[in-house]
ZAMI-416010 format. One record per residue (C-alpha): z, x, y. Coordinates in steps of 0.25 Angstrom, whole numbers, plus 2048, in hexadecimal, padded with zeros to 3 digits. Each point is the difference from the previous one (the first is absolute). Example, Ala and Ser with C-alpha at 12.3 -4.5 7.8 and 13.67 -1.06 7.14 Angstrom:
2
@Z = 81F&X = 831&Y = 7EE
@Z = 7FE&X = 806&Y = 80E
REM end
This chain:
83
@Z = C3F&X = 87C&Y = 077
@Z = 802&X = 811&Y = 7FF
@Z = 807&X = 7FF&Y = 7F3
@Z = 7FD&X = 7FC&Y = 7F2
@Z = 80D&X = 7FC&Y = 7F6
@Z = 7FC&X = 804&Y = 7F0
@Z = 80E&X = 7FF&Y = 7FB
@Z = 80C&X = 7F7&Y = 807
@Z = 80A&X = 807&Y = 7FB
@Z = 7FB&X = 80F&Y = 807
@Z = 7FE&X = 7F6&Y = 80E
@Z = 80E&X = 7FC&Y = 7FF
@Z = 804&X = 80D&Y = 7FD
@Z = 7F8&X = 806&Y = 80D
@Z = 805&X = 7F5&Y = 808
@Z = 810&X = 804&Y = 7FD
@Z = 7FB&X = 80E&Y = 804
@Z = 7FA&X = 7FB&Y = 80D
@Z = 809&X = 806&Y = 80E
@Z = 7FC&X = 7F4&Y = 80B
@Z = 7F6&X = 7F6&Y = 802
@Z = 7F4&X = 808&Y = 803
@Z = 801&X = 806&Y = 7F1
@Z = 802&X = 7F1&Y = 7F9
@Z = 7F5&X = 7FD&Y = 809
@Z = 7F6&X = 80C&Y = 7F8
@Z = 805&X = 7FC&Y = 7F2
@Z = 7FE&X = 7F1&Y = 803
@Z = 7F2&X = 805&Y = 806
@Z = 801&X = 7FA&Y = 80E
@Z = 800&X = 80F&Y = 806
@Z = 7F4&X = 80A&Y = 7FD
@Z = 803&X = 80E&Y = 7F9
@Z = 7F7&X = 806&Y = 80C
@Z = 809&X = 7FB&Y = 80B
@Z = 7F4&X = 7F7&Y = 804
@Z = 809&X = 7F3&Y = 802
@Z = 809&X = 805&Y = 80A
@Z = 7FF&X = 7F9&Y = 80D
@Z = 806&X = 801&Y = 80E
@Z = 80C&X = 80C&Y = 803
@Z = 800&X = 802&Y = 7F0
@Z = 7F2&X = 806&Y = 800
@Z = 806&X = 80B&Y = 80A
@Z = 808&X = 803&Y = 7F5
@Z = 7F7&X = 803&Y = 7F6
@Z = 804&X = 80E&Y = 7FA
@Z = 810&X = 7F9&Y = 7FE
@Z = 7F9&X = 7F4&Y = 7F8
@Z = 7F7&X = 80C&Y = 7F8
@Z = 80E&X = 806&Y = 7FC
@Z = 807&X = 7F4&Y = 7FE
@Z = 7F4&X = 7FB&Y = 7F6
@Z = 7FF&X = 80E&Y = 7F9
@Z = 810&X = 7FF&Y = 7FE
@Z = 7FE&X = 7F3&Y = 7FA
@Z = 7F5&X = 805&Y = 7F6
@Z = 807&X = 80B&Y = 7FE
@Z = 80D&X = 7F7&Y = 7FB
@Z = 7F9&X = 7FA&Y = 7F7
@Z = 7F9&X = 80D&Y = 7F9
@Z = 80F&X = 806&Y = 7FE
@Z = 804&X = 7F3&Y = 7FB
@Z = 7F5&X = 7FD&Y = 7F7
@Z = 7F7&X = 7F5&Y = 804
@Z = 7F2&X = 802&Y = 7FC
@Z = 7F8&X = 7FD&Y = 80F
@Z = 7F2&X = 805&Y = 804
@Z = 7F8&X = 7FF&Y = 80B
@Z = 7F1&X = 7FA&Y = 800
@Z = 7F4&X = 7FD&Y = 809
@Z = 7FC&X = 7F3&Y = 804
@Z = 7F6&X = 7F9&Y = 808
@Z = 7FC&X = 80A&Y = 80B
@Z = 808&X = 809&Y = 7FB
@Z = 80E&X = 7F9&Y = 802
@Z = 80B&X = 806&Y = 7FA
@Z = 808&X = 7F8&Y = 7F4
@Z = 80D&X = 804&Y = 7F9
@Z = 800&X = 7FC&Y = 7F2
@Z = 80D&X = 7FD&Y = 7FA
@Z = 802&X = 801&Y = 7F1
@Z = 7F6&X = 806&Y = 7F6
REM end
């Protein structure tokens, strides 16, 4: 998993934020915040995915909800939801 959920009520709030599946898909921590995870023509895209996920956390500053990013395991990047 790529992200980590402290407060449900800041998840459910990133999730209404969310424009399309590939940004659920970073809040629900099925996608990396590297842009590691993206397979086939979608990696050929890379630099549309990286604006599309700086959007997203960009969305969610404006709108309020505490996030952070941490390191994991060999260096793997996690969004943490909530404080």
């Amino acid at each position: 998993m790529y992200s980590k959920i402290l407060c449900e009520d800041a998840y459910r709030k990133a999730l209404a934020l969310c424009k399309g599946t590939y940004q659920e898909n970073l809040i629900r921590g099925f996608e990396s915040l590297s842009g590691a995870t993206l397979r086939g023509r979608a990696k050929q895209y890379g630099a549309q995915y990286k604006r599309s996920r700086d959007n997203l956390l960009k969305r969610m500053t404006q709108a309020g909800i505490p996030w952070r990013e941490e390191r994991g395991p060999h260096g793997k990047r996690i969004l943490v939801i909530g404080e």
